[in-house]
C-alpha positions in Angstrom: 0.0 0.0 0.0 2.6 2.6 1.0 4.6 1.5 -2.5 1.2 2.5 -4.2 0.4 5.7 -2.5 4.4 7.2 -3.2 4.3 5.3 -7.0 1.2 7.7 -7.6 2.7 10.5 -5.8 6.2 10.5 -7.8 4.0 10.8 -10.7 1.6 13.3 -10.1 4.9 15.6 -9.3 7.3 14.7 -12.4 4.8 13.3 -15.1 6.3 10.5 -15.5 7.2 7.2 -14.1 8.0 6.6 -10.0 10.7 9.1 -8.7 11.0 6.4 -5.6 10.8 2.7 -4.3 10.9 2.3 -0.7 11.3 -0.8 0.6 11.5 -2.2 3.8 13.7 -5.6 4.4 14.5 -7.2 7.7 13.2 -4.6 9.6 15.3 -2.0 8.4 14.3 0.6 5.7 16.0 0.9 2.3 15.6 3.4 0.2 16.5 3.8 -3.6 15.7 7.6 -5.0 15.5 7.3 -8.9 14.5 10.4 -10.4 13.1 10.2 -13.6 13.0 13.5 -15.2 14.6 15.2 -18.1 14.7 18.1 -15.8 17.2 16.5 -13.6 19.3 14.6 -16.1 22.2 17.2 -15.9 25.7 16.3 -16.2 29.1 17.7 -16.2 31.7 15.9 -18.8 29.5 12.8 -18.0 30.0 13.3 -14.2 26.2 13.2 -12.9 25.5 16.3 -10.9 23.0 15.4 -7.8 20.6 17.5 -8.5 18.4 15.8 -6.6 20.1 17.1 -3.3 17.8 20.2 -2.6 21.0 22.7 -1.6 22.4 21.9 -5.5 19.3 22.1 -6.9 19.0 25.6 -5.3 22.5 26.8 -6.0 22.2 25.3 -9.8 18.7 27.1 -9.6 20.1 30.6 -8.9 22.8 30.3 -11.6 20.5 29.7 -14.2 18.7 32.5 -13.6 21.6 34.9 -13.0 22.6 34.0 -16.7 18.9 34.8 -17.7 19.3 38.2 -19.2 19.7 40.2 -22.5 23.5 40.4 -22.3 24.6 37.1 -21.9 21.3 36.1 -24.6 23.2 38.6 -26.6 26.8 37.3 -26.2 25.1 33.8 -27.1 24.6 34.9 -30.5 28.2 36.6 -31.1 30.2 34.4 -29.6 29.0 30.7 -31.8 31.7 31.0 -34.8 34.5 31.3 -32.0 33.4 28.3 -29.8 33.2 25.7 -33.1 36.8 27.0 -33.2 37.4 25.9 -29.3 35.7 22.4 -29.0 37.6 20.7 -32.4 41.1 21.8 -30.3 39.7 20.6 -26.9 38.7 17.8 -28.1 42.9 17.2 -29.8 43.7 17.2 -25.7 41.3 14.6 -24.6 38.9 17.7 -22.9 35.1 17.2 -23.4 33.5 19.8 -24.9 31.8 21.1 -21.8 35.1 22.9 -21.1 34.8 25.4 -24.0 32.3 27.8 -22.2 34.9 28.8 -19.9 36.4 31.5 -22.1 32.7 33.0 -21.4 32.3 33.0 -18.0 36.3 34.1 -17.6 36.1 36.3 -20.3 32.6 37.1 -22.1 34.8 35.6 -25.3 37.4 38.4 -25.4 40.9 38.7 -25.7 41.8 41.9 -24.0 40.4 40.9 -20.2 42.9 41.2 -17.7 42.3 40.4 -14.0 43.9 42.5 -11.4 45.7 39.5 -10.8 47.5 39.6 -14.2 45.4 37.0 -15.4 44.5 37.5 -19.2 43.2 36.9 -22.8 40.0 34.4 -23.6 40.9 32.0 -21.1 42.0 34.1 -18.5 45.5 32.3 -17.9 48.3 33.7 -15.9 51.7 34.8 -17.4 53.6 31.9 -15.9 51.0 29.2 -16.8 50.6 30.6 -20.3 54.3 30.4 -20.8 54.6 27.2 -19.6 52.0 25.9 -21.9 54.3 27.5 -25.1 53.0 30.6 -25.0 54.6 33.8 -25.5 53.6 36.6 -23.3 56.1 39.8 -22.9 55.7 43.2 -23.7 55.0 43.1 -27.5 53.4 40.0 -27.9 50.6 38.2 -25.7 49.7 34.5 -27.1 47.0 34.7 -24.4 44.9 37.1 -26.9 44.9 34.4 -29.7 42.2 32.3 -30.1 43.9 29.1 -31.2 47.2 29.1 -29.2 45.4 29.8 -26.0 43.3 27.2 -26.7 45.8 24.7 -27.4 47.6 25.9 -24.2 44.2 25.6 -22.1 43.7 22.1 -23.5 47.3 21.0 -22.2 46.3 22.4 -19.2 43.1 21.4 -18.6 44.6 17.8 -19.7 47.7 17.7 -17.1 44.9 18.6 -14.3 42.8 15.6 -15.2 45.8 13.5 -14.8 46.6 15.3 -11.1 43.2 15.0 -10.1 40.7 12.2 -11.9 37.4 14.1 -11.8 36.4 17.2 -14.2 34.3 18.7 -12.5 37.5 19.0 -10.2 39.4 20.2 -13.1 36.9 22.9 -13.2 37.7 24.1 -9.9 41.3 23.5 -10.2 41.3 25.8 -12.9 39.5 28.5 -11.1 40.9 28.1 -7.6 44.8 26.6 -8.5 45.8 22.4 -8.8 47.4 22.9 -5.1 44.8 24.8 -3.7 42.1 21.7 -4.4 44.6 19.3 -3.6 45.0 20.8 -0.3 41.3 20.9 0.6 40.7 17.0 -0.6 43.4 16.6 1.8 42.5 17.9 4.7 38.7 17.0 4.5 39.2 13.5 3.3 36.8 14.0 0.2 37.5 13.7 -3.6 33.8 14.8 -4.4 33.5 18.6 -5.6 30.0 18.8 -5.0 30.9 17.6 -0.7 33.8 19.9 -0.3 33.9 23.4 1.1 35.6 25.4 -0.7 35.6 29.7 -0.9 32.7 31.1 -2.3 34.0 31.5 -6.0 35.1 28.6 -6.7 32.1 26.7 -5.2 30.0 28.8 -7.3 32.2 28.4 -9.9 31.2 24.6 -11.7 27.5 25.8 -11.0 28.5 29.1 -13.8 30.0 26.5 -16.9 26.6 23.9 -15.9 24.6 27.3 -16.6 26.0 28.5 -19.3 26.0 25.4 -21.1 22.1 24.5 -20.3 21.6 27.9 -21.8 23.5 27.1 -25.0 22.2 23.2 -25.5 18.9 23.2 -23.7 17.5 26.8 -23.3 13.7 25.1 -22.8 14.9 23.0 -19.4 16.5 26.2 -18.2 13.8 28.0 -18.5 11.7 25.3 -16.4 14.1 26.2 -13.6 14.2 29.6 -13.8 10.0 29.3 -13.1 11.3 28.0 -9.7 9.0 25.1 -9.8 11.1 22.6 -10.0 12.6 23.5 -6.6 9.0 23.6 -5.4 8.5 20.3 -6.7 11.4 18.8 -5.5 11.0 20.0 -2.1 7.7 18.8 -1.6 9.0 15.5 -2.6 11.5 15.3 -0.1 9.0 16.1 2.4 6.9 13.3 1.3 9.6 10.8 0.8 10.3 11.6 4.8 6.6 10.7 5.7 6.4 7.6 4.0 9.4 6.7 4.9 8.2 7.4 8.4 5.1 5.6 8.0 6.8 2.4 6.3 8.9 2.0 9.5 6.0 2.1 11.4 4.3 -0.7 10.3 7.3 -2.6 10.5 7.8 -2.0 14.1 6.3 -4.7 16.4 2.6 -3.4 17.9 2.2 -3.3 21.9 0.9 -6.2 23.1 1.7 -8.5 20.1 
């Protein structure tokens, strides 16, 4: 019965088939959470992001709406010639193609950025990581504001940090926080899971700005679903429920006074 009443539940919320199977073995609940939805099939480089967690869901929520607006719609239509120029390179390097919206969220696709860190071209790389990649940066020449050689130095780079570190979405923060400064936190928390590590509030924030950006570009009709909010809505009420019939299912199991 309880398996009935959260089958019909999961539906009515996604449309589609369960979102949940609860079942209770031995005395001791087991739960399996399969979500079902197109709306929550996101992924990084392949790497599943749980969106199903309501804290990512919200963080992934609020980034998709900070990117809802006429300049970055704009820079989406100026910017398409230059990025089939990025992902063939990438892609020479062993990077997945997710990787080539960095050069907008670093740059907004220009080469002239510079950080006040000295950071600077498309992909925002530093003088001493550019010209260890083979690039040439001194006072009349700066590889960092061509398309193709920073490219090819950003795929080496982003290539060598896969090695280091075995995960892209941690490459992503790698490249926005530093290889040693990701190492270090893995370290000392005992994780190797970007979306369970604390890190500072950029580079948290940071995976959450390429899975936008790249939602916008391939699947502009989800994105808008979850600017609407409704998904979080949805998704909160279905924890809420999951807890009660969990709750309930352990009840029944439990052995009634007097028996």
């Amino acid at each position: 019965m309880i398996r009935l009443i959260f089958m019909a539940f999961s539906i009515a919320i996604f449309g589609k088939s369960p979102v949940s199977e609860v079942e209770v073995e031995k005395k001791e609940l087991k739960e399996t959470t399969i979500i079902d939805s197109d709306l929550l099939a996101i992924d990084f480089c392949g790497e599943a992001v749980p969106l199903s967690e309501l804290r990512i869901a919200e963080r992934y929520q609020n980034m998709i709406r900070n990117y809802d607006n006429p300049t970055f719609r704009k820079l989406m239509t100026t910017t398409k010639k230059r990025m089939r120029i990025i992902e063939p390179i990438l892609k020479k390097y062993g990077v997945p193609a997710d990787f080539k919206y960095i050069p907008l969220i670093e740059s907004a696709m220009k080469d002239e950025v510079t950080s006040h860190r000295g950071a600077g071209g498309y992909w925002q790389l530093m003088p001493s990581t550019a010209k260890s990649l083979g690039l040439v940066v001194n006072e009349t020449r700066d590889d960092r504001k061509h398309l193709v050689k920073s490219t090819h130095a950003a795929g080496k780079y982003l290539r060598d940090l896969y090695k280091q570190l075995g995960s892209w979405t941690l490459v992503a923060a790698a490249y926005n926080a530093g290889p040693t400064h990701i190492q270090n936190k893995m370290d000392a928390q005992n994780k190797d899971d970007y979306f369970k590590l604390r890190l500072n509030s950029e580079t948290a924030r940071y995976l959450y700005k390429i899975l936008a950006v790249k939602e916008w570009f391939s699947n502009p009709e989800r994105s808008r679903e979850w600017v609407s909010g409704d998904v979080v809505d949805r998704l909160s009420a279905f924890k809420i429920e999951q807890k009660k019939a969990a709750a309930l299912a352990k009840a029944e199991t439990e052995p009634k006074a007097g028996s």
